[in-house]
C-alpha positions as CSV (number, residue, x, y, z in Angstrom):
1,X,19.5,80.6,99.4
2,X,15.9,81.7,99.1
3,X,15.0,79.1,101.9
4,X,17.6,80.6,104.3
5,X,16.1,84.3,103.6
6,X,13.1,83.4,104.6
7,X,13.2,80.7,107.3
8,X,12.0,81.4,110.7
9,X,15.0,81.0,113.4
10,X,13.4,78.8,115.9
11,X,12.6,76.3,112.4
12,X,16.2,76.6,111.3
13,X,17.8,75.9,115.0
14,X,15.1,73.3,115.0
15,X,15.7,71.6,111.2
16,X,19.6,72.0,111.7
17,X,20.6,72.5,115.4
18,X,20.6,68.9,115.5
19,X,24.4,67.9,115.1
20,X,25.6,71.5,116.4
21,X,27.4,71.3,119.8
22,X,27.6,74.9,121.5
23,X,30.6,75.3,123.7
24,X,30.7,78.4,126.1
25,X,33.6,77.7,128.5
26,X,33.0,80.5,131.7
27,X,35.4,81.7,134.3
28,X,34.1,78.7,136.5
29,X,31.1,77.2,134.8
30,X,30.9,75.9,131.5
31,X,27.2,75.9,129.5
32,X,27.6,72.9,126.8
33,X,24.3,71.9,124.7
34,X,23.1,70.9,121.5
35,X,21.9,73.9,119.0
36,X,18.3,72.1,119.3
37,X,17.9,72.2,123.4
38,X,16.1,74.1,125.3
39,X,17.9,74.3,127.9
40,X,21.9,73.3,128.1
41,X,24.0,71.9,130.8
42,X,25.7,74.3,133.3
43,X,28.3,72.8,134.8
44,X,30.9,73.6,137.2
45,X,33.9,73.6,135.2
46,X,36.0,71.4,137.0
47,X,37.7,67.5,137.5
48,X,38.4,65.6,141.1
49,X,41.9,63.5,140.2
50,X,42.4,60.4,142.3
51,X,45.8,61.1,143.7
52,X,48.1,59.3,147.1
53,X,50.5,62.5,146.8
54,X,51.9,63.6,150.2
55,X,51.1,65.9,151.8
56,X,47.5,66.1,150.4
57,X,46.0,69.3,148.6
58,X,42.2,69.4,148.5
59,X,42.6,71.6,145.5
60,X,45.7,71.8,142.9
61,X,45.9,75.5,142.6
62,X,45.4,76.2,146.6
63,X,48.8,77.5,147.1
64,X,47.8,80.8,145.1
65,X,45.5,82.2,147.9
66,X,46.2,84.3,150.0
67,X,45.4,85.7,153.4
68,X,43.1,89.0,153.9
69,X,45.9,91.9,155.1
70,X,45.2,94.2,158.1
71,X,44.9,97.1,155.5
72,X,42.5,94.6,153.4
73,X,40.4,93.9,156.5
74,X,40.4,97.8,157.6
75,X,39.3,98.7,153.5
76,X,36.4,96.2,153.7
77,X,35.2,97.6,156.9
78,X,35.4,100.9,155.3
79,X,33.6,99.6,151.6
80,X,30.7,97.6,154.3
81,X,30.3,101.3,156.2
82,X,30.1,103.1,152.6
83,X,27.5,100.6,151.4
84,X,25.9,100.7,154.6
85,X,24.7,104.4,154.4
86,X,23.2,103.9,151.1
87,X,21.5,101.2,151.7
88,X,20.3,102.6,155.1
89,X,21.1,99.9,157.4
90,X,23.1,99.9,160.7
91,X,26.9,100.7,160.4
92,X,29.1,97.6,160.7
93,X,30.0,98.1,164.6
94,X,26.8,100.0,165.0
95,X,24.7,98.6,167.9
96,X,21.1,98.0,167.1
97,X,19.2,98.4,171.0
98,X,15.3,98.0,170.7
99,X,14.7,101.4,172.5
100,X,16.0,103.5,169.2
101,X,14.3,107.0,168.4
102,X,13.3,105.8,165.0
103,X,12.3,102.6,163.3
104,X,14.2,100.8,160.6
105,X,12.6,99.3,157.6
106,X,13.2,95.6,157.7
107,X,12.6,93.1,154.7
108,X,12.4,89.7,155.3
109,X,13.5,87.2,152.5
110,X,12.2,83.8,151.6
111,X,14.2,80.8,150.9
112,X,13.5,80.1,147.5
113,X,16.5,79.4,145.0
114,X,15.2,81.1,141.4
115,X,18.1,79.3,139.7
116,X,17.6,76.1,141.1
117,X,13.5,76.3,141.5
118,X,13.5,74.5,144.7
119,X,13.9,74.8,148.5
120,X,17.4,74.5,150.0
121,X,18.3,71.2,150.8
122,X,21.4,69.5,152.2
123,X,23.9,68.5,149.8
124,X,25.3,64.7,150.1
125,X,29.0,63.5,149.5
126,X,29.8,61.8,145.7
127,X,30.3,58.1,145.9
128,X,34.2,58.1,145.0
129,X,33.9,54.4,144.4
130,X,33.5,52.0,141.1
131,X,33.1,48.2,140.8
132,X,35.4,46.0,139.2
133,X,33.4,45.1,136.7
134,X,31.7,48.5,136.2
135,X,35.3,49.6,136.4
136,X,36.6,46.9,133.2
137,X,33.2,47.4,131.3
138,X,33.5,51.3,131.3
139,X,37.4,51.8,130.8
140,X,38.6,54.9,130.2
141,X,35.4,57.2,131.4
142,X,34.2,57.5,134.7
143,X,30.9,56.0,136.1
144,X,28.5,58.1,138.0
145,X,26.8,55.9,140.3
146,X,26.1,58.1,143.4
147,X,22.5,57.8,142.8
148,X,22.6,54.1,143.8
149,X,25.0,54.7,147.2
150,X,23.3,58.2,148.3
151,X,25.1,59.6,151.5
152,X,27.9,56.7,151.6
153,X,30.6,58.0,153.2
154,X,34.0,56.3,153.6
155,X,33.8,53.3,155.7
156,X,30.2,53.0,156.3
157,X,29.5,49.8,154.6
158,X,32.3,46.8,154.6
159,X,31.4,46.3,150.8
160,X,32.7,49.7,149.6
161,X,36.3,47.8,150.8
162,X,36.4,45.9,147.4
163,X,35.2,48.6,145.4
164,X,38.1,50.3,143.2
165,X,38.0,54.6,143.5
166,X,37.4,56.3,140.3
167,X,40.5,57.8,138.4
168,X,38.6,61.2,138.3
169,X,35.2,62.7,138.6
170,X,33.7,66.0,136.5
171,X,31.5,68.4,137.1
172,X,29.5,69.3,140.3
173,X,30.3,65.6,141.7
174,X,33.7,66.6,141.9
175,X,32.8,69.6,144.3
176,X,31.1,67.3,146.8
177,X,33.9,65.0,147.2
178,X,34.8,64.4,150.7
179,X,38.0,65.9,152.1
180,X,39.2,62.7,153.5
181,X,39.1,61.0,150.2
182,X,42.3,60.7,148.4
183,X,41.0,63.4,145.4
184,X,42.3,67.0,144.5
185,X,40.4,69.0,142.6
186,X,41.3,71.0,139.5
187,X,40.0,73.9,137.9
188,X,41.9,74.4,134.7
189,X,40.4,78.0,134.1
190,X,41.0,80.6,137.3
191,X,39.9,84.3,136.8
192,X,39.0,84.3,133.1
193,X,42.1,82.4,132.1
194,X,44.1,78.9,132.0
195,X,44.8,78.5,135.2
196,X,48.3,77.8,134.4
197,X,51.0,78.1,137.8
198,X,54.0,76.5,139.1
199,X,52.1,73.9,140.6
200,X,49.5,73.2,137.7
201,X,51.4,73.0,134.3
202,X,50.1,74.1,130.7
203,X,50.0,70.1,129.9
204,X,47.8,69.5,132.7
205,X,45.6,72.5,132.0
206,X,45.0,70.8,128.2
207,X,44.5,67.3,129.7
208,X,41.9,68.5,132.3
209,X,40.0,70.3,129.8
210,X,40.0,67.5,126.9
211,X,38.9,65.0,129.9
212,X,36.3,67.1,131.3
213,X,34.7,68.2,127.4
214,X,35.2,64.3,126.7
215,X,33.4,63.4,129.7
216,X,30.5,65.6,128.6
217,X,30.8,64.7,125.1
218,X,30.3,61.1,126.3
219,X,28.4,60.9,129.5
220,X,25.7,64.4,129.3
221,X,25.0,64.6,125.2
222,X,25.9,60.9,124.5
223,X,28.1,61.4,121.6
224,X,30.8,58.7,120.6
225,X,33.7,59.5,119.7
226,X,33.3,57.9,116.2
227,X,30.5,60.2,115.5
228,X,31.8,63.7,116.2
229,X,33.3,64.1,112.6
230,X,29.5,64.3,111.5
231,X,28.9,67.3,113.9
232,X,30.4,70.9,114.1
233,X,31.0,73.7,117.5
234,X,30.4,76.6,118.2
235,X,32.7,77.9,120.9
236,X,31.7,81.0,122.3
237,X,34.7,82.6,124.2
238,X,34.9,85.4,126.7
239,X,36.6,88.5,126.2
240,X,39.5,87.1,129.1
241,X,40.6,84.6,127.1
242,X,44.4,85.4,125.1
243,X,44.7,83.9,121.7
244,X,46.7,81.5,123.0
245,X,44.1,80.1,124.8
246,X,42.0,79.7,122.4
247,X,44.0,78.7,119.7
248,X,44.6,75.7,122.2
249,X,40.9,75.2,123.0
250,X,40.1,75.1,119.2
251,X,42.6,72.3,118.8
252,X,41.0,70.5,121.1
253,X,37.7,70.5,119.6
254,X,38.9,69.7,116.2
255,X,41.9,67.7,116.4
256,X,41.3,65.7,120.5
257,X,37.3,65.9,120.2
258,X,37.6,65.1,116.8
259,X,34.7,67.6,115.6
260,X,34.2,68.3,111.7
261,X,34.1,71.9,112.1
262,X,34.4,74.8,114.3
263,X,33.2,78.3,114.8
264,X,34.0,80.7,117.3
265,X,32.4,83.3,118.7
266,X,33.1,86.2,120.7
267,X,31.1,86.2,124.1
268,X,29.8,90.0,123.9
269,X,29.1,90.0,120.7
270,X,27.2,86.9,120.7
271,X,25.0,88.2,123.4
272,X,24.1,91.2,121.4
273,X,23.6,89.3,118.2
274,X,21.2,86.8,120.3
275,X,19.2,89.8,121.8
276,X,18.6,91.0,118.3
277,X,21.0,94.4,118.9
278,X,23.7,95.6,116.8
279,X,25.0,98.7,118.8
280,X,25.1,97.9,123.0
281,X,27.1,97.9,126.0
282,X,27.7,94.2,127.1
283,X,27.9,93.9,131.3
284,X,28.7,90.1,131.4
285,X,29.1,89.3,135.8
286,X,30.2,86.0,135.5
287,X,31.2,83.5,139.0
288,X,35.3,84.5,139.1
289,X,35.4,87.5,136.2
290,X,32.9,91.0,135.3
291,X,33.8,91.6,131.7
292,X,32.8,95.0,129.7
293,X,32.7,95.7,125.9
294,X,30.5,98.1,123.4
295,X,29.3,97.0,120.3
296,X,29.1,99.4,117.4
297,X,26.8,98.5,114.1
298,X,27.9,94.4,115.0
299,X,31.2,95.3,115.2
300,X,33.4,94.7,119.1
301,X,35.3,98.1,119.9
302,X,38.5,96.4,121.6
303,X,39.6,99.8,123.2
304,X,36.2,99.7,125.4
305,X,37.1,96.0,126.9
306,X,37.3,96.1,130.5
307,X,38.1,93.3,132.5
308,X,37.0,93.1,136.7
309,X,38.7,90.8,138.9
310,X,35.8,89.5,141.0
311,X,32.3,88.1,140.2
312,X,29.5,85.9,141.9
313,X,31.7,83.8,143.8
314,X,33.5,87.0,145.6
315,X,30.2,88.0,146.8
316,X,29.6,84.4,148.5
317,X,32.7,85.0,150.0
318,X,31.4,88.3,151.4
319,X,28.8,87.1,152.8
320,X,30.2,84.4,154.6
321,X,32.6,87.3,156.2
322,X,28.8,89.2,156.7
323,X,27.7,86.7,158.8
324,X,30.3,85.7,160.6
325,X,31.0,89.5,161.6
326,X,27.7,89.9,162.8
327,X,27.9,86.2,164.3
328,X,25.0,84.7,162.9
329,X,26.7,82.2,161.4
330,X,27.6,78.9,163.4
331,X,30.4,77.9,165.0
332,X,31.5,75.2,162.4
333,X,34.5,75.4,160.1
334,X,33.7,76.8,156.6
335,X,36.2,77.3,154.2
336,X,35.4,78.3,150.2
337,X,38.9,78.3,149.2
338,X,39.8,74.8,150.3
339,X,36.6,72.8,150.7
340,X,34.7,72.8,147.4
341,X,31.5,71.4,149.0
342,X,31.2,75.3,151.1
343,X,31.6,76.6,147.7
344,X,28.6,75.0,146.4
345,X,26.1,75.6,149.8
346,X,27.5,79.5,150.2
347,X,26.6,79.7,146.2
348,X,23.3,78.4,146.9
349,X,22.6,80.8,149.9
350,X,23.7,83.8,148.2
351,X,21.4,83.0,144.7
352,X,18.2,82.6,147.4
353,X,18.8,85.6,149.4
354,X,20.8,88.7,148.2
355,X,19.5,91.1,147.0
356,X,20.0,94.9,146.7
357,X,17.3,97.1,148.1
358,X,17.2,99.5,151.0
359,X,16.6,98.8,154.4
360,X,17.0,96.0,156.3
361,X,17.5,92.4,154.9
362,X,17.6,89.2,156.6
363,X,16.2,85.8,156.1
364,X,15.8,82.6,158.3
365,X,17.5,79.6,156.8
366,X,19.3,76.4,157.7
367,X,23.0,76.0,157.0
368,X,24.7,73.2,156.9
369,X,28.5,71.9,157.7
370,X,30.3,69.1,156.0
371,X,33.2,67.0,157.7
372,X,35.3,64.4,156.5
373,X,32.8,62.1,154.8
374,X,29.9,62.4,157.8
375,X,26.0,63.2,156.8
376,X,25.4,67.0,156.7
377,X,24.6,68.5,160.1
378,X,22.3,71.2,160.2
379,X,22.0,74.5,161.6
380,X,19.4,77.1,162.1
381,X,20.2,80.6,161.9
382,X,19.3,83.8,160.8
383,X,20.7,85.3,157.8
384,X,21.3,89.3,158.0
385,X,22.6,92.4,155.9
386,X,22.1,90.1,152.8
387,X,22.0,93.2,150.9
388,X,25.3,94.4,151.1
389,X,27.8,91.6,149.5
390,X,26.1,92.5,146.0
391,X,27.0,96.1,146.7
392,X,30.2,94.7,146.7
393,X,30.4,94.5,142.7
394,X,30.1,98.6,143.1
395,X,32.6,98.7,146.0
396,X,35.2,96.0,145.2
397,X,37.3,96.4,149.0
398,X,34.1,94.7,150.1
399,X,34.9,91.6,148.3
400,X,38.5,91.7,148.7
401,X,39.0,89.8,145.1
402,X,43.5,89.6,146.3
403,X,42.5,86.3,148.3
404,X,42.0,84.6,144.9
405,X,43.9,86.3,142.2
406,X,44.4,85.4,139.0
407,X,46.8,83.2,138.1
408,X,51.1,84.2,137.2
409,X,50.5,85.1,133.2
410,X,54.4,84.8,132.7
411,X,53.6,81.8,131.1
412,X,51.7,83.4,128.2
413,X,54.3,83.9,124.9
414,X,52.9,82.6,121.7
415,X,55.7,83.5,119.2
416,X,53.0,81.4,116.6
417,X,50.6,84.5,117.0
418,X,49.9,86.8,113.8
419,X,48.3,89.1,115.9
420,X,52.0,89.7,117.7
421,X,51.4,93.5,118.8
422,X,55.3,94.2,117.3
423,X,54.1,93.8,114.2
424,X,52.7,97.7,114.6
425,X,54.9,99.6,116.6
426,X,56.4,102.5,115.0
427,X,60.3,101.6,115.8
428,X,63.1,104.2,115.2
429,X,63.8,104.4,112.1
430,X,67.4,103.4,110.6
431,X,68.6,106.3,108.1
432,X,70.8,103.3,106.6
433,X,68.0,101.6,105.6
434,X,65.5,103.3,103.0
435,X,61.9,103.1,103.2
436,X,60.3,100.5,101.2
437,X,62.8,97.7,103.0
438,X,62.1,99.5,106.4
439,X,59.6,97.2,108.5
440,X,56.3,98.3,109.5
441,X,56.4,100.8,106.2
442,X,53.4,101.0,104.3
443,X,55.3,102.4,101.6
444,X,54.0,101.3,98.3
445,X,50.9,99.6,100.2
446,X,48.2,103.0,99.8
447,X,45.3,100.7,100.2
448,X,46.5,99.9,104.1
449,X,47.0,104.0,104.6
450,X,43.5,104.3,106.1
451,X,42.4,100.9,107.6
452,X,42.0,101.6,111.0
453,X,45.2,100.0,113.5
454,X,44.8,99.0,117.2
455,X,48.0,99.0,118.9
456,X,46.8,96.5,121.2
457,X,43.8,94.8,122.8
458,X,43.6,95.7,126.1
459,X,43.8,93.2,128.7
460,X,44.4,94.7,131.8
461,X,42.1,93.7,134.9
462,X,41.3,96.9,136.9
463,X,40.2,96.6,140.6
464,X,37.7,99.2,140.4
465,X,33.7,99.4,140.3
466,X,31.0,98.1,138.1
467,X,29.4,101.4,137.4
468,X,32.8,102.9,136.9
469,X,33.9,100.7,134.6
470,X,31.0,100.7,132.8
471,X,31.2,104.4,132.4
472,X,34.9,104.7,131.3
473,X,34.0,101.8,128.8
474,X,31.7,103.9,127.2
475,X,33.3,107.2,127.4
476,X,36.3,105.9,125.8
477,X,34.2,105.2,122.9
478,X,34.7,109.3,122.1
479,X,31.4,110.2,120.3
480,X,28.7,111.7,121.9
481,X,26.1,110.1,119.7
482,X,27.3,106.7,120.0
483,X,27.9,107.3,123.9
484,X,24.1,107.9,124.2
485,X,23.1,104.9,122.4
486,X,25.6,103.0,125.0
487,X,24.1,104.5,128.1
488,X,20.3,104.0,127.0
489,X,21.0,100.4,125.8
490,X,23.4,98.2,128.5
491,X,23.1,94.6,128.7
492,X,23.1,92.5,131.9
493,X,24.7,88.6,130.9
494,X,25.6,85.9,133.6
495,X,24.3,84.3,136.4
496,X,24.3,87.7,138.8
497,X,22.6,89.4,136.7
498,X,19.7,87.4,138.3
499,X,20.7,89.2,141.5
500,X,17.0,91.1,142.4
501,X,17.3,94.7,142.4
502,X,20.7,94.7,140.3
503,X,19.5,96.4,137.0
504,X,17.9,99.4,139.3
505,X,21.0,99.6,141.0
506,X,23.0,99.7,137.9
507,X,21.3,102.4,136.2
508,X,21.4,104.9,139.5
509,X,24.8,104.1,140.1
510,X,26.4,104.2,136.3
511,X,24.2,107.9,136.0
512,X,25.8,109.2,139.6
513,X,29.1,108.5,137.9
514,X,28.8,110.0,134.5
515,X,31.0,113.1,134.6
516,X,28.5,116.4,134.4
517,X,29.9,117.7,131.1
518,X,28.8,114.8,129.4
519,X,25.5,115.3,127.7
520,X,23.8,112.0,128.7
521,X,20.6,112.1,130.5
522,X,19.3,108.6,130.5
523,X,20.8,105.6,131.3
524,X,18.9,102.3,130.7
525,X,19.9,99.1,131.7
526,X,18.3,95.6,131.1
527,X,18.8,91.6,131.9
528,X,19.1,89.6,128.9
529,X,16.6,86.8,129.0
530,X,15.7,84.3,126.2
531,X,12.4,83.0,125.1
532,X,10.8,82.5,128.4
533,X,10.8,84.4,131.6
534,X,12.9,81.8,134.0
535,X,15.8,81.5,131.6
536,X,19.2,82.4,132.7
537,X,20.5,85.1,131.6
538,X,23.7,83.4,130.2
539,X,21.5,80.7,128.4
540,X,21.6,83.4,125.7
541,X,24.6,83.0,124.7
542,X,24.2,79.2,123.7
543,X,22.0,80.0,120.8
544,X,23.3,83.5,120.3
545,X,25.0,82.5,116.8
546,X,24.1,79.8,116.1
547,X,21.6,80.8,113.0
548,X,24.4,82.3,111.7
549,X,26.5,79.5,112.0
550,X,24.6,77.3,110.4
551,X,23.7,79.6,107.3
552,X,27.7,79.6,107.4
553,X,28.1,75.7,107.5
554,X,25.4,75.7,104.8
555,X,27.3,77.4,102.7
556,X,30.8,76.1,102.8
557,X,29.7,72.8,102.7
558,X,27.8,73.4,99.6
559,X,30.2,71.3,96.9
560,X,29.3,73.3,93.9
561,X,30.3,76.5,92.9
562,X,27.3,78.1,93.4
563,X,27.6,77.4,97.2
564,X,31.2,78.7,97.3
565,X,30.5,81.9,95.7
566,X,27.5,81.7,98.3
567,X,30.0,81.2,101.1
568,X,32.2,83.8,100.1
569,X,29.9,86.1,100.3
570,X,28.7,85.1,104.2
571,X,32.1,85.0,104.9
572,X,33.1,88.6,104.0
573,X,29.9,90.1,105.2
574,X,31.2,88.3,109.1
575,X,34.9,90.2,107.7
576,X,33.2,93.4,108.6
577,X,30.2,92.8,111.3
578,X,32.0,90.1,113.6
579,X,35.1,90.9,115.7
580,X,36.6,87.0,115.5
581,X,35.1,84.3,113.7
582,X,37.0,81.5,113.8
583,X,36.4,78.9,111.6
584,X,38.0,75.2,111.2
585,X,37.9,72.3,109.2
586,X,38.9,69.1,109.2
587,X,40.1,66.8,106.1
588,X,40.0,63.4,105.8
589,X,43.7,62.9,106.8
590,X,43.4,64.7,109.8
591,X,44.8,67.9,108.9
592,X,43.2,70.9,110.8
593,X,43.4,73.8,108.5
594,X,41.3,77.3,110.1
595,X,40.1,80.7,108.8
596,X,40.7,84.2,111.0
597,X,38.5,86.5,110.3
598,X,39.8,89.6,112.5
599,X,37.6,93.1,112.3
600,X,39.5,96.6,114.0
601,X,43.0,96.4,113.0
602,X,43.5,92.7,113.3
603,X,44.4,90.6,109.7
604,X,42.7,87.4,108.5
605,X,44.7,84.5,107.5
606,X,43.2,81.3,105.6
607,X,44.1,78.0,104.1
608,X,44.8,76.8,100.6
609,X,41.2,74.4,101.5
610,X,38.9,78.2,101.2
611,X,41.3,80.0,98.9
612,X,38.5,79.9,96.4
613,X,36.1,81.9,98.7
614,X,38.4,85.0,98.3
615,X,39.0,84.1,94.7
């Protein structure tokens, strides 16, 4: 216990990190790693199905988009005009003549990708096919050798005629599979949740995600299958996510995956915990979802969670609709919604060039358009008003999230749940019945009287703006001096946070909205970065816990009693400074049994396996 009281992080991630897996499943992404890397993987969190259905989908959930409405369209020319004035740039029908009265300040952007660290390049279509004998010698997982047949498309070369197509392909190879190909794609989470519809069912949902996390497992951090019981997870889930859902992703990891152990981890507060804060406002602007909580003293308020609709890929979709009202972009068919490979190139425009500043913002560039299986063609063009799609996280009727909502939650009924909200509601009250056999009486339980009760954890998604969201998370915190600590101390997480000019635009915007009787003068708002300066901004959260998951893996594996009493004690401290820890075991039989450790109303359940921790 001495050594983990004085040991260094870095040296304990390093010494121990070794056989911990940290899984943070996004709203489109999913960042999967070892405890000991660097950097981890950052996937797209997706699977390509070999299918021969008719009539063919190019993605499973397609049939849930929807069209942009006149009133839509007139709203988003009204959001573009809005944005327009304060960024001081021409209105959207506004015609810009050379002989104006005044001049406009004009920025001109390079095309340089920070994510990616490299120039923009054409992307080339996935080789769909396997050999026969790759096929035999690698049952059961999929091959990846696009490498060898570069920019094959179908029907190029006579050999590809005995080659067998794969059953299914994960991760960004999946998004550069050619339309004409006989593949559909799947994305088994859509907006922050399982992406669970009439057309995609709950036991395809599981089977994507085991395939994809087995793929990874297997192909990216070359684990086998019959050496997973040696290492443990983290999974750190977002805030969208029902208990439901992860009650089924923690059964995946420990009963499918076949881990030894699990721990899981609330998103916000492992981004505070990783940035070394214990009272802050987490912003996280993920690709599909924006999610909003406050942390008090380590401790998640549930009544500040707010959940936006719309994230970086929204803005890519702005700013196709940009250029294409201002026709600078070509006369080619692009289509995000239905051709994953436009996803991927729009995704790489907007991470090069938007920005939010004033004036003026265009950029020369080269576009590219992918048909049915041919080489990319290019097309040079000129890129303008890249400053206004990220405005659209302030002024959602920009982004017009309705064209991809979220998917039908009448799905979602765990009758399993402990956490059933009924279990608190102050029903009417019998007067047959007297009060110690009435339900939901705390008679003759005092020490229950003043533990403080949530009626529920909010999950509404609002369609409003990041600063005012922001500000009505905070405000409903209620105390003035926590409210200042909020507004001098929020935290950027996610890939858009690496939007240049976004924390400046933040701060001005969250202080214009603050109502004038509260007493709140500064608002201060930074971009979580780890260790060095060209880290994501999400890469924070794969380490976030980790130290403290280890020191709690330490300690419950610790046979004697010493290192139970140890344990115990770790495990009541999280009780009261982590909002859910989840943690599983596995026995040798197989039998998964789990510990809930709820903070702010919600009640902790555990197995006979740790009943001596509580002893």
């Amino acid at each position: 216990m001495d050594y983990l009281k004085t040991v260094v992080p870095s040296q304990l991630i390093s010494e121990r990190g070794a056989n911990i897996v940290v899984i943070n499943p996004g709203s489109a992404n999913i960042r999967i790693g070892l405890a000991s890397q660097d950097i981890p993987y950052n996937l797209p969190h997706c699977i390509a199905r070999y299918e021969t259905h008719q009539p063919k989908r190019n993605v499973r959930d397609q049939k849930l988009n929807s069209q942009v409405t006149t009133s839509q369209h007139m709203e988003r020319e009204h959001g573009y005009d809005i944005t327009a004035s304060l960024l001081k740039i021409p209105f959207l029908d506004e015609e810009v003549t050379n002989n104006n009265s005044f001049s406009r300040k004009t920025a001109r952007v390079d095309g340089y990708n920070p994510q990616t660290g490299k120039k923009d390049t054409p992307l080339t279509w996935t080789d769909v096919y396997e050999k026969p004998s790759e096929s035999s010698m690698n049952k059961g997982s999929p091959t990846t050798s696009h490498e060898k047949h570069e920019g094959v498309g179908p029907g190029e070369s006579s050999s590809t005629e005995r080659l067998e197509y794969k059953k299914y392909i994960c991760g960004e190879e999946a998004l550069r599979i050619s339309p004409s190909d006989p593949y559909c794609l799947h994305r088994p989470v859509r907006r922050g949740h399982f992406n669970v519809s009439q057309d995609y069912s709950m036991q395809q949902v599981y089977e994507d995600l085991f395939t994809i996390w087995e793929w990874i497992m297997t192909v990216k951090l070359h684990i086998a299958p019959w050496e997973r019981n040696l290492y443990s997870a983290i999974l750190v889930v977002p805030e969208t996510f029902d208990t439901r859902e992860i009650k089924e992703m923690l059964t995946i990891v420990l009963q499918d995956l076949r881990f030894g152990s699990a721990v899981v981890h609330q998103e916000g507060l492992a981004a505070a915990f990783g940035n070394g804060l214990s009272t802050t406002c987490i912003v996280n602007v993920g690709a599909q979802v924006t999610s909003i909580v406050c942390i008090e003293d380590g401790v998640s308020l549930p009544t500040t969670e707010k959940t936006l609709p719309f994230g970086g890929e929204d803005i890519s979709r702005c700013l196709l609709w940009t250029q294409r009202h201002h026709q600078t972009w070509p006369q080619v068919c692009t289509d995000m919604l239905t051709k994953p490979v436009d996803l991927l190139m729009l995704n790489e425009l907007k991470e090069s060039y938007c920005q939010i500043k004033e004036g003026e913002v265009d950029a020369s560039t080269t576009v590219y358009s992918y048909e049915d299986g041919a080489p990319a063609v290019s097309h040079k063009t000129r890129l303008t008003a890249l400053n206004v799609p990220p405005m659209g996280l302030f002024y959602p009727t920009l982004l017009v999230p309705a064209m991809y909502p979220p998917p039908p939650r009448t799905w979602l009924k765990d009758y399993e749940d402990v956490l059933e909200d009924t279990w608190n509601i102050d029903y009417a009250r019998r007067p047959d019945i007297s009060d110690p056999f009435y339900p939901g009486a705390n008679i003759g339980y005092p020490m229950w009287d003043s533990y403080p009760i949530f009626q529920s954890k909010p999950k509404k998604e609002e369609i409003i703006g990041l600063a005012e969201a922001i500000v009505n998370s905070i405000l409903s915190t209620g105390r003035t001096d926590l409210k200042r600590k909020l507004f001098s101390s929020i935290q950027l997480v996610g890939g858009v946070a690496l939007t240049k000019g976004l924390n400046g635009a933040v701060e001005e915007r969250v202080l214009h909205t603050i109502p004038s009787h509260e007493v709140v003068d500064t608002v201060e708002v930074s971009c979580i970065l780890f260790l060095i300066c060209y880290y994501h901004p999400f890469l924070l959260l794969m380490l976030l816990g980790t130290c403290l998951c280890l020191l709690l893996y330490n300690e419950i594996s610790a046979p004697n009693a010493q290192g139970m009493n140890h344990g115990g004690n770790i495990l009541k401290f999280l009780l009261h400074h982590v909002a859910l820890v989840l943690v599983g075991q596995t026995s040798k039989n197989g039998f998964c049994c789990a510990i809930y450790l709820f903070n702010a109303g919600f009640v902790y359940v555990f197995s006979n396996t740790f009943k001596n921790l509580y002893a």
